[in-house]
KEVOKOL-958339 format. One record per residue: residue in one letter; x, y, z of N, C-alpha, C in turn. Coordinates in steps of 0.02 Angstrom, whole numbers, padded with zeros to 5 digits, always signed. Example, Ala and Ser with C-alpha at 12.3 -4.5 7.8 and 13.67 -1.06 7.14 Angstrom:
a+00660-00284+00390+00615-00225+00390+00660-00165+00390/s+00642-00112+00354+00684-00053+00357+00645+00002+00394/
***
This chain:
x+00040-00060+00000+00000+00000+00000+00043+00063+00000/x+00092+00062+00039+00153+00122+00034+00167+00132-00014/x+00190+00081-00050+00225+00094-00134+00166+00126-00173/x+00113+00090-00161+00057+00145-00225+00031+00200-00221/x+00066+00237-00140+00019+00309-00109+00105+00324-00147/x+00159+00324-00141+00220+00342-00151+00233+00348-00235/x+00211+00305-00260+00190+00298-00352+00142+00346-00378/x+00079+00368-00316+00054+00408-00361+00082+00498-00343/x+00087+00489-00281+00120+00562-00255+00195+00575-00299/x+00248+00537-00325+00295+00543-00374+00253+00580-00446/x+00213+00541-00475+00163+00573-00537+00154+00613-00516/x+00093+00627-00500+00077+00708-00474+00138+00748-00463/x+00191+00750-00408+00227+00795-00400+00268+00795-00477/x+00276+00757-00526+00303+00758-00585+00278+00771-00617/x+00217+00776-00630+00179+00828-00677+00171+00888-00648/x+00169+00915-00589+00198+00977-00556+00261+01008-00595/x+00293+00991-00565+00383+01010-00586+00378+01029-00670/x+00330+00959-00690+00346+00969-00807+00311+01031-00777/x+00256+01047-00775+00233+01128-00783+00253+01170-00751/x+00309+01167-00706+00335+01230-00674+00392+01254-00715/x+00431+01189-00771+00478+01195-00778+00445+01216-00892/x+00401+01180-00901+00377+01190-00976+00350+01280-00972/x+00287+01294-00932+00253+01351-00928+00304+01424-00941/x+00383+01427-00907+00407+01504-00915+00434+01484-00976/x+00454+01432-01008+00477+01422-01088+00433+01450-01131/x+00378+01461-01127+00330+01494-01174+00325+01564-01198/x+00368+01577-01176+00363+01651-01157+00420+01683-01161/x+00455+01740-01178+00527+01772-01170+00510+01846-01174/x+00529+01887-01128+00530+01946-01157+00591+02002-01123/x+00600+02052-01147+00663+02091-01143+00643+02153-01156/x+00670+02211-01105+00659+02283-01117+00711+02309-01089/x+00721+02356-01148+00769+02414-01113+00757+02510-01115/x+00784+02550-01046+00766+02624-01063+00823+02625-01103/x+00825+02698-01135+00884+02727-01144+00913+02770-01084/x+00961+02786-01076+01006+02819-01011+01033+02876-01036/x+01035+02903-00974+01061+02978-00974+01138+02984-00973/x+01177+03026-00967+01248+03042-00975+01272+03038-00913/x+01236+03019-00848+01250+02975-00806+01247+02928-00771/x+01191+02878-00819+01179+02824-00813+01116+02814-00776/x+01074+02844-00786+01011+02845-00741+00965+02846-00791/x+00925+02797-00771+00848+02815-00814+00798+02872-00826/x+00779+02852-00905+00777+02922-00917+00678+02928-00882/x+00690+02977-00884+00614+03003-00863+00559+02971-00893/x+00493+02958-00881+00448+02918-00916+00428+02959-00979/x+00412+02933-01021+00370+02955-01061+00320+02991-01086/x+00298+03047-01090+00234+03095-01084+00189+03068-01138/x+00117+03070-01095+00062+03038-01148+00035+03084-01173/x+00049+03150-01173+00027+03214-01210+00046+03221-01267/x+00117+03196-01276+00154+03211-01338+00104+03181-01372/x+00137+03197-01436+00115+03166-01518+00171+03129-01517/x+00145+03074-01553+00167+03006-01548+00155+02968-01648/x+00205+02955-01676+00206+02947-01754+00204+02860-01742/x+00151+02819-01760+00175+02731-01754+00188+02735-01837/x+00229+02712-01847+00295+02702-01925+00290+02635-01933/x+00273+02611-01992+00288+02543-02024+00331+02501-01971/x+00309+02453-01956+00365+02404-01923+00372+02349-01982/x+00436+02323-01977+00460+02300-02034+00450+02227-02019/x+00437+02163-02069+00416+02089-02089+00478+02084-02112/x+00524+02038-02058+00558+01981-02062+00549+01917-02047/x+00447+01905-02048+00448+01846-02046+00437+01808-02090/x+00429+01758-02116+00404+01720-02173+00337+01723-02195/x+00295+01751-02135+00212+01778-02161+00202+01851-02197/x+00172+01825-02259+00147+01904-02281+00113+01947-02256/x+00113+02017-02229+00065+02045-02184+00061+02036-02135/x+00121+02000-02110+00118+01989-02026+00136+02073-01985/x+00172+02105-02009+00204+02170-01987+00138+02222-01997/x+00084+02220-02039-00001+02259-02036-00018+02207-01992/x-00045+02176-01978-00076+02141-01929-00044+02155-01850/x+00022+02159-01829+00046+02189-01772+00013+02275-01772/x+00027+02301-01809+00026+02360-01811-00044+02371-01789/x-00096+02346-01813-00144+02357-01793-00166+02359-01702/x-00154+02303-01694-00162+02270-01632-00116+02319-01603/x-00056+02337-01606-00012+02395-01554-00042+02460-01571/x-00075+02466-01600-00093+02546-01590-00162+02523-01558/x-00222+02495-01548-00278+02480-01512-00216+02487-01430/x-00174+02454-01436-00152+02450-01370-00108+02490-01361/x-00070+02539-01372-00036+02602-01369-00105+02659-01331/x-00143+02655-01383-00199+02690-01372-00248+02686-01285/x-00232+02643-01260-00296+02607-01198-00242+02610-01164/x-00159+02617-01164-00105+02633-01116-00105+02706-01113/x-00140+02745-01133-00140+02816-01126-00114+02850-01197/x-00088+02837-01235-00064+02876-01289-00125+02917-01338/x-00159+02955-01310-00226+02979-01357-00190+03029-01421/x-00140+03045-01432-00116+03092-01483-00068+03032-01541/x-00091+02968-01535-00041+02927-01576-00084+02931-01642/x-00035+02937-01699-00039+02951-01746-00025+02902-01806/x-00060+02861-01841-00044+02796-01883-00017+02832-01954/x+00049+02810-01988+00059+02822-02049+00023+02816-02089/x+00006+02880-02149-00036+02838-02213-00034+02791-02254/x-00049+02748-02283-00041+02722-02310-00040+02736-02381/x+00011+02716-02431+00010+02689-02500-00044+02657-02530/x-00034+02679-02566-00082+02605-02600-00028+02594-02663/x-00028+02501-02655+00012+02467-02683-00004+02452-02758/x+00023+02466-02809+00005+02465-02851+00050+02422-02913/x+00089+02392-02881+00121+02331-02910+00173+02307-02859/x+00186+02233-02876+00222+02176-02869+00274+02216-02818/x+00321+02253-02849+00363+02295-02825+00343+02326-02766/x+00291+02373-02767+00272+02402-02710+00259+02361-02641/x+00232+02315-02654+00219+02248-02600+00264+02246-02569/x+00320+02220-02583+00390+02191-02575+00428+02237-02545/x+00450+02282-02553+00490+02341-02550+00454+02386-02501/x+00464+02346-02447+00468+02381-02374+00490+02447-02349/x+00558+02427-02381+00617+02495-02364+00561+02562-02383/x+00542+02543-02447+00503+02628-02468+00439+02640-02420/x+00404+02604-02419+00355+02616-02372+00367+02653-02303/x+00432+02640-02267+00471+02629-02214+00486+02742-02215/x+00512+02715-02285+00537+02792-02316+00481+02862-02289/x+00447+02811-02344+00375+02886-02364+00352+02894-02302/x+00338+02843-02243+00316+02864-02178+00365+02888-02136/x+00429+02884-02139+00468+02928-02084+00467+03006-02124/x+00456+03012-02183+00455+03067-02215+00389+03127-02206/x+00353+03070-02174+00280+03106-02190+00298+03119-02109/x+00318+03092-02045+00321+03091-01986+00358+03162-01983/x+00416+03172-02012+00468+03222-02018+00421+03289-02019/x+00398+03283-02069+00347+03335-02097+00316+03366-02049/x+00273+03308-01997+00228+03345-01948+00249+03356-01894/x+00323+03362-01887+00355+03354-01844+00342+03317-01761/x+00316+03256-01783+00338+03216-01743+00379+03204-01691/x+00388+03217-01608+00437+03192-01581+00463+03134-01591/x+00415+03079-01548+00424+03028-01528+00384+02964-01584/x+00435+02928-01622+00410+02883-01692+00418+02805-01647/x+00364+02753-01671+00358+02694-01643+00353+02649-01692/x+00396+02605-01690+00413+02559-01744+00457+02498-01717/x+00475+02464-01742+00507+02397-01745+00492+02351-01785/x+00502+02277-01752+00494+02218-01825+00455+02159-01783/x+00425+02129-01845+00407+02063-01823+00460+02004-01871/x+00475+01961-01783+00517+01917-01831+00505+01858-01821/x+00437+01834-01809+00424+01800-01824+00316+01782-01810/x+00301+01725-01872+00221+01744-01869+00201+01678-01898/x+00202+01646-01856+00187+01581-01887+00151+01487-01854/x+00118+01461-01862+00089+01394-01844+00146+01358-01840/x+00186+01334-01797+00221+01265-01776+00184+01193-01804/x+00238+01176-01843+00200+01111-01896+00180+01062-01821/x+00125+01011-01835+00099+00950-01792+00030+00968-01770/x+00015+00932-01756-00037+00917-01727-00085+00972-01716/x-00077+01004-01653-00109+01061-01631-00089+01120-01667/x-00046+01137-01686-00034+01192-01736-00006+01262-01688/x+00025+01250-01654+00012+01330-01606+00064+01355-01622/x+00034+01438-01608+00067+01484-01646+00120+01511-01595/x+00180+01545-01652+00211+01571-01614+00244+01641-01635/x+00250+01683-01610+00270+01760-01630+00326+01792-01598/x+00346+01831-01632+00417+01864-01614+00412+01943-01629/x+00421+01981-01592+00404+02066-01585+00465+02096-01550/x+00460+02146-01592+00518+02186-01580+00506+02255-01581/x+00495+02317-01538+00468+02380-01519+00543+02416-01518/x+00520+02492-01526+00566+02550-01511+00525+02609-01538/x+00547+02660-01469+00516+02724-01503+00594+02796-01506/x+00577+02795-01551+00635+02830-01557+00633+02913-01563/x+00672+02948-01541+00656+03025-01534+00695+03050-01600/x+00659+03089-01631+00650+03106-01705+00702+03167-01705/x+00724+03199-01646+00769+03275-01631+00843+03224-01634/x+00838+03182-01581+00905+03166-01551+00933+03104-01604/x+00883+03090-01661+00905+03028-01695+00936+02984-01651/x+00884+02955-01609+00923+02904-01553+00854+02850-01523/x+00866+02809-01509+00823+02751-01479+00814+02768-01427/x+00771+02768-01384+00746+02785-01325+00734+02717-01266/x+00679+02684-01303+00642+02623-01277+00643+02585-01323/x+00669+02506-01319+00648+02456-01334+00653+02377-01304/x+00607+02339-01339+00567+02290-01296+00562+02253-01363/x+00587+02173-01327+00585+02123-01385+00556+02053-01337/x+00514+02031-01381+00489+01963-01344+00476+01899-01379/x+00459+01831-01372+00454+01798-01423+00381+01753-01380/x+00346+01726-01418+00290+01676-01373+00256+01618-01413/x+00250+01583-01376+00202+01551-01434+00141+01528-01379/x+00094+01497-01405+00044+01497-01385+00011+01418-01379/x-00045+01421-01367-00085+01325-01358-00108+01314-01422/x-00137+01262-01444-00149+01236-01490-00222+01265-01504/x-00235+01277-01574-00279+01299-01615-00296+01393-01584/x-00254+01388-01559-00258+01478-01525-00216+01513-01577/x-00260+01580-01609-00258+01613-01637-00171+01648-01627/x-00131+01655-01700-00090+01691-01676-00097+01766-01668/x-00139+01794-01689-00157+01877-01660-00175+01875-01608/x-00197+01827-01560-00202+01824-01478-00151+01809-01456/x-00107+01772-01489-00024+01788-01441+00006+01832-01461/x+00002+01878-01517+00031+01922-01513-00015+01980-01472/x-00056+01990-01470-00092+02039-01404-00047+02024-01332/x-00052+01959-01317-00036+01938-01248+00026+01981-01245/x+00068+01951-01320+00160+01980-01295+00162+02053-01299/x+00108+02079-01347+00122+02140-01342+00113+02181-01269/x+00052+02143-01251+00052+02188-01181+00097+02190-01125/x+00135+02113-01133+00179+02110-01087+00258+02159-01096/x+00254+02156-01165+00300+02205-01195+00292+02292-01161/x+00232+02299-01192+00215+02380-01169+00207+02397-01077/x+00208+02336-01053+00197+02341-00972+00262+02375-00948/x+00318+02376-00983+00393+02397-00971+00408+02463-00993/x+00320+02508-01038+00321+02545-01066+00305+02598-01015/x+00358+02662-00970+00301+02698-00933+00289+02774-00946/x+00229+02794-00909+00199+02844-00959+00183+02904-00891/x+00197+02959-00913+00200+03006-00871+00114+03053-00886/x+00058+03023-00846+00011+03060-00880-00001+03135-00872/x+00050+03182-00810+00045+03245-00792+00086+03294-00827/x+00131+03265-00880+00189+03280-00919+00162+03321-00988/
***
């Protein structure tokens, strides 16, 4: 009778441990401020400013994975306080070329940002957007943030994370999840 209360308390506590030890693998994320000239963090962020969100650039193997972030981070830029954020216009693509050719897109919106003089521009990459082959299919995403100050030509904030998610779960719901966990490192001065 000892051995089978001892057999099943081993299981249990071993399927414990797999999920203490599988569950933080799911997940990665990384932020950094930029620093002052003496090494101190810099002041938060003002949610008053005007705020330019700029093409983030697709280095993943999905087409349109980098519009599909974009969307979802400005809904959530927006509900973190940023009410003056400002979405680039869009192009309209009008051949093969235009599709492809990121860089210009990338262009015409830091150009148009310049213009309205923009402080603070928000951009980065997705590098990755995609279903894990097998069975359940779950997705996994890779994001990469920075807002960069448009005077000082310099990076300010950025935040990189990677996640993937459970099976048959949407990858625009793990990328929400990471994004928020991303922007939680984001802070915002609302009296500024």
């Amino acid at each position: 009778m000892k051995i089978k209360g001892m057999y099943r308390f081993l299981l249990r506590s071993g399927w414990l441990w797999m999920l203490m030890i599988l569950l933080p693998g799911c997940s990665i994320q990384h932020s950094t401020s930029g620093l002052s000239n003496k090494g101190a963090k810099n002041e938060a962020f003002s949610s008053a400013s005007q705020y330019a969100l700029l093409p983030l650039l697709n280095v993943s193997q999905t087409p349109m994975a980098a519009e599909r972030v974009e969307t979802i981070l400005a809904a959530l830029l927006r509900a973190k306080g940023l009410s003056e954020l400002h979405v680039y216009p869009t192009q309209s693509k009008t051949s093969i070329l235009d599709i492809l050719d990121e860089g210009k897109q990338y262009r015409l919106a830091l150009d148009w940002a310049s213009k309205e003089n923009y402080r603070y521009l928000v951009t980065g990459s997705v590098e990755e957007w995609r279903y894990k082959s097998g069975l359940d299919g779950e997705p996994a995403v890779g994001i990469t943030l920075k807002i960069l100050d448009s005077t000082a030509k310099k990076v300010l904030w950025t935040a990189t994370g990677a996640r993937s998610g459970w099976g048959r779960e949407a990858a625009s719901m793990t990328a929400h999840e990471l994004l928020t966990d991303l922007l939680d490192s984001l802070e915002l001065d609302e009296h500024r």
